[in-house]
TORBA-709447 format. One record per residue: x, y, z of N, C-alpha, C, CB in turn; residue in one letter. Coordinates in steps of 0.2 Angstrom, whole numbers, plus 5000, padded with zeros to 4 digits. Each point is the difference from the previous one (the first is absolute). Glycine has a CB too. Layout:
XYZXYZXYZXYZA/...
END
This chain:
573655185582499550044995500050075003499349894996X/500750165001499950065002499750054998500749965004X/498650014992499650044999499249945001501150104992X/499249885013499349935001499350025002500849935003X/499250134999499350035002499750034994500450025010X/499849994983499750034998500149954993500150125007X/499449904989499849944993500550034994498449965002X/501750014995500349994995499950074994499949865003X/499450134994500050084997499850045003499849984993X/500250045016500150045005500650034996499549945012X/501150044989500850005002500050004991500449925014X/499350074983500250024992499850065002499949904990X/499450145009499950075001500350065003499249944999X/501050035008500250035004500750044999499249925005X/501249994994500450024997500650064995499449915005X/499550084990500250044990500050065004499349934988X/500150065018499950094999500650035005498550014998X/501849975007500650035003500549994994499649975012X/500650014986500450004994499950064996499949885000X/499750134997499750044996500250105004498849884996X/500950115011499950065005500650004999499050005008X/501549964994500750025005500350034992500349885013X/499850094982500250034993500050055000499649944993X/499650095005499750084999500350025007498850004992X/501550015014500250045004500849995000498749995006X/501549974991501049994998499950054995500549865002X/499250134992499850014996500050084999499549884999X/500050165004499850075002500650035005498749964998X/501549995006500550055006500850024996499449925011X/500750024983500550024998500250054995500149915004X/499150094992499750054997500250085001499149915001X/500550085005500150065005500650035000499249945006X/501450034998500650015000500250034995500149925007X/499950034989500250044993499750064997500349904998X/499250115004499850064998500350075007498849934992X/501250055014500450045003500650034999499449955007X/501149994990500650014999500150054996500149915003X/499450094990499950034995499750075001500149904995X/499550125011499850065003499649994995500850065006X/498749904991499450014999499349965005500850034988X/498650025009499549975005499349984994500450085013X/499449854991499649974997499649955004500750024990X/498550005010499949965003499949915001499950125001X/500249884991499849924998500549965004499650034988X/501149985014500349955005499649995004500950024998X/498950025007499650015007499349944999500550165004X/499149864991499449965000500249934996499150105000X/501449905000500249934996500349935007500650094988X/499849975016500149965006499450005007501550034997X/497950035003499549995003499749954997499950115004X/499849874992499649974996500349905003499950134989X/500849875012500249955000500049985008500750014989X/499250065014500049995009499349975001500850105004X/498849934993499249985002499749934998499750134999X/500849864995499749944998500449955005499850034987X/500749975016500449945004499550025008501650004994X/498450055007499750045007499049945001500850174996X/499149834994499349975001499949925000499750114995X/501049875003499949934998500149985009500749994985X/499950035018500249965006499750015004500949995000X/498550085001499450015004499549954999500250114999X/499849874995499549934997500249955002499750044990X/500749925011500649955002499650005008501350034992X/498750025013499950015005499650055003501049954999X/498450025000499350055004500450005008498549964991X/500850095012500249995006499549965004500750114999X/498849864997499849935004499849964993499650055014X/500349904986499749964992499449975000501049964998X/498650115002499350004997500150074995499349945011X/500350064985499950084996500150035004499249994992X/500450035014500250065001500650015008498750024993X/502049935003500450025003500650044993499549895012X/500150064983500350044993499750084999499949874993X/499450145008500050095001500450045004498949994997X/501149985010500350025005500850034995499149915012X/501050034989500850024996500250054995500149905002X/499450104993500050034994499850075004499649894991X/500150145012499750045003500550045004499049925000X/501450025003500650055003500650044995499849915011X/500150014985500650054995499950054995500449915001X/498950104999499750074996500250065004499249934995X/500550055012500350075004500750025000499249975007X/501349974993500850024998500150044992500549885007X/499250084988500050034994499650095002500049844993X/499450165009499750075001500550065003498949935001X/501350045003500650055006500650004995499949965015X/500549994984500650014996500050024992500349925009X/499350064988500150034992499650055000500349914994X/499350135010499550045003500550075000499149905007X/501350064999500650065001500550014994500049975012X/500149964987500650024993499650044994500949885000X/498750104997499750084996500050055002499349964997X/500350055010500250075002500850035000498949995007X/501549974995500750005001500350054993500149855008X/499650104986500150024993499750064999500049894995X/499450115005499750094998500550045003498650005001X/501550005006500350055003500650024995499649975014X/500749974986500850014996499950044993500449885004X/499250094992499950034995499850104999499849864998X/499950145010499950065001500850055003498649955001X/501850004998500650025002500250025008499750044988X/500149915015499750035008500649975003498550005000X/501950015005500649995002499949945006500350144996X/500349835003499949955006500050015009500549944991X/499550125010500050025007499250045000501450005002X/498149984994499450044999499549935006500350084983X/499449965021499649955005499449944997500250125008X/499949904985499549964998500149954997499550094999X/501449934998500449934997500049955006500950074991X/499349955015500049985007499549965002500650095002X/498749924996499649975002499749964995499850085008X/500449924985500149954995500449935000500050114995X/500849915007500249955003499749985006500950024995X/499150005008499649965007499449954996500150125012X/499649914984499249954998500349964997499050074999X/501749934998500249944994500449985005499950044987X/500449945021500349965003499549965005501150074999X/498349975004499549965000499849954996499850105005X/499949944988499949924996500649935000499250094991X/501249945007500649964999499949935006500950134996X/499249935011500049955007499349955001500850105008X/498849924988499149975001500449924995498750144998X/501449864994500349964997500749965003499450084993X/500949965013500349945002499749975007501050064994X/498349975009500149945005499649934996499950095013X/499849934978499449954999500849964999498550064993X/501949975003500449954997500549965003499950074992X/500149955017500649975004499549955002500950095003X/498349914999499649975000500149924994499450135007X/500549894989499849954992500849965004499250104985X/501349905013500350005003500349945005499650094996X/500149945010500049955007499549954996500150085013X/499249944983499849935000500249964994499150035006X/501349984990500349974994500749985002499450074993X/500649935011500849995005499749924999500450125011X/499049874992499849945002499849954995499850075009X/500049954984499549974997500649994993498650065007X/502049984993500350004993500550055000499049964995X/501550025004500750025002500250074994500549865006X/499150104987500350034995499450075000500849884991X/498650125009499850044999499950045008499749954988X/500850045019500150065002500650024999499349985007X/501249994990500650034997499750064994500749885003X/498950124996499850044994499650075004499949894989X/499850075014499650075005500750035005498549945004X/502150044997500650035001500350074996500249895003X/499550084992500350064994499550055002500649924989X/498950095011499450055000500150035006499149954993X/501150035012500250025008500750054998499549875009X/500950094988500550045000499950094996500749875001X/498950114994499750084994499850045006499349954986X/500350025016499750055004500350025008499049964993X/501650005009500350045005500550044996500049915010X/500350074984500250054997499850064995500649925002X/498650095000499750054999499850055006499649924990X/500450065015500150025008500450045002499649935002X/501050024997500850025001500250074995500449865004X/499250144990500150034993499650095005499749864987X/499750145013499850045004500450055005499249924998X/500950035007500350035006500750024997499449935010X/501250054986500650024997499950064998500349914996X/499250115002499850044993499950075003499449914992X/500250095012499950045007500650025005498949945000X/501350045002500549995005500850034995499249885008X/500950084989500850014996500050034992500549895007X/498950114990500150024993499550054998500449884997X/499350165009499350044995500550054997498649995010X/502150054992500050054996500249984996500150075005X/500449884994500549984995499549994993500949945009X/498650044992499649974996499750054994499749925010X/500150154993500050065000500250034994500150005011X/500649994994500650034995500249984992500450015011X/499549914992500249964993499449984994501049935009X/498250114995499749994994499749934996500750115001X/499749825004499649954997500749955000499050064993X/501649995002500349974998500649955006499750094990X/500349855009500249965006500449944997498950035006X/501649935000499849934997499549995008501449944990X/498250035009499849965005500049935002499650084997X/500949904998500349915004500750035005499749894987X/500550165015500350025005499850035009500450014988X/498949975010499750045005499749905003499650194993X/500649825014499749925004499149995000501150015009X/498350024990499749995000499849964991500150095012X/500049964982499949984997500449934996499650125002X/501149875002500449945000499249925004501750105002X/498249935002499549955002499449984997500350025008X/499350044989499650004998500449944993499450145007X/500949904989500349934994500149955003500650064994X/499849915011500049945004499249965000501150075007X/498549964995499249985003499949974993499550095009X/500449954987499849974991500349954998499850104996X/500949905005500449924997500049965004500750034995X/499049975013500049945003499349974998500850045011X/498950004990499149984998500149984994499350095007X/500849944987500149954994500349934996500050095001X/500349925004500649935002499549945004501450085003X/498649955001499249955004499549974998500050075006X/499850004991499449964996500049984993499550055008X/500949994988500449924997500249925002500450114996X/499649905009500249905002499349985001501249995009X/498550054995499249985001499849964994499750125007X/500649934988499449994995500149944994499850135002X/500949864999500349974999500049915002500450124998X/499549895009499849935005499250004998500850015013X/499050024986499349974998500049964992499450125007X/500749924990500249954993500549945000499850114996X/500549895009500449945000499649955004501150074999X/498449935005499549965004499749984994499850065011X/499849964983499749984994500549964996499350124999X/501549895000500349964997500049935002500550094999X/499749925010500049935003499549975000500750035006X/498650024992499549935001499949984993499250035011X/500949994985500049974994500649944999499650124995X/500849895009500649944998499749975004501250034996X/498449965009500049945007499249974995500750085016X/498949974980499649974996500249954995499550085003X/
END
């Protein structure tokens, strides 16, 4: 059995809402792309695939406080607000600046990313944490917290590329991109189809548990 620690409409919810999250972030990232390719900017892809992060970010935090009383649940909740405050704190500002036209070698874009690799790395130690203890308790839904580990090393790795090998190019070309050529963003896609796939089985073994006990009734 390999989800035996956890009840039945646990693993239905859990499952709907990782299901749901990993969509809206396949969903929005390919969104996205395609609006690069086409050199246009919009931000509805971006809050389509944020929206899907925070919801998976808030389910597997819920799955795994960091001790099991309430207030091992605030504790958690608590930390992941501070990731959310640093990192989408920074990506706004990241956005004003842009819209002001402000160049990527500007010190402030610089200290933009830094606050959005900080949050990123806050979000991966909760989620390599959830993780180790889901390792233990249920195969399918730490296969699915696989997928959220991988978005966000390929939001990290996304960062540091961008910095390092692409800030002029980027410049120059004004948006227009393919970005499924570039290895970060290739993982970042990777993370969302493993995690969807995942927790699609999850959710799927839960409902099939309801089957079997109806036939053994």
């Amino acid at each position: 059995m390999t989800n035996q620690n956890f009840k039945r409409p646990r693993l239905l919810f859990s499952g709907g809402a990782l299901v749901v999250g990993y969509a809206l972030g396949l969903i929005g990232t390919l969104w996205d792309y395609q609006q690069h390719l086409a050199g246009l900017y919009d931000e509805t892809p971006h809050i389509t695939f944020h929206v899907g992060t925070l919801l998976i970010l808030a389910v597997l935090v819920g799955l795994t406080p960091l001790w099991p009383r309430r207030s091992g649940y605030l504790a958690s909740y608590t930390l992941m607000s501070v990731g959310v405050a640093i990192g989408f704190g920074s990506l706004f500002w990241l956005e004003s600046l842009m819209t002001q036209h402000v160049t990527m070698a500007d010190p402030r874009m610089m200290e933009g990313q830094l606050g959005m690799l900080v949050g990123a790395l806050v979000f991966l130690v909760l989620i390599a944490r959830t993780l180790w203890v889901l390792a233990r308790s249920s195969r399918g839904l730490a296969a699915a917290a696989v997928g959220i580990l991988i978005v966000l090393g390929g939001y990290a790795f996304d960062l540091v590329w961008h910095q390092m090998q692409l800030g002029g190019e980027m410049e120059e070309m004004g948006g227009q991109m393919n970005m499924l050529v570039m290895p970060p963003h290739q993982l970042i896609l990777a993370g969302w189809a493993v995690g969807l796939i995942a927790s699609s089985v999850v959710l799927l073994q839960a409902g099939m548990v309801r089957d079997q006990n109806r036939g053994v009734a």
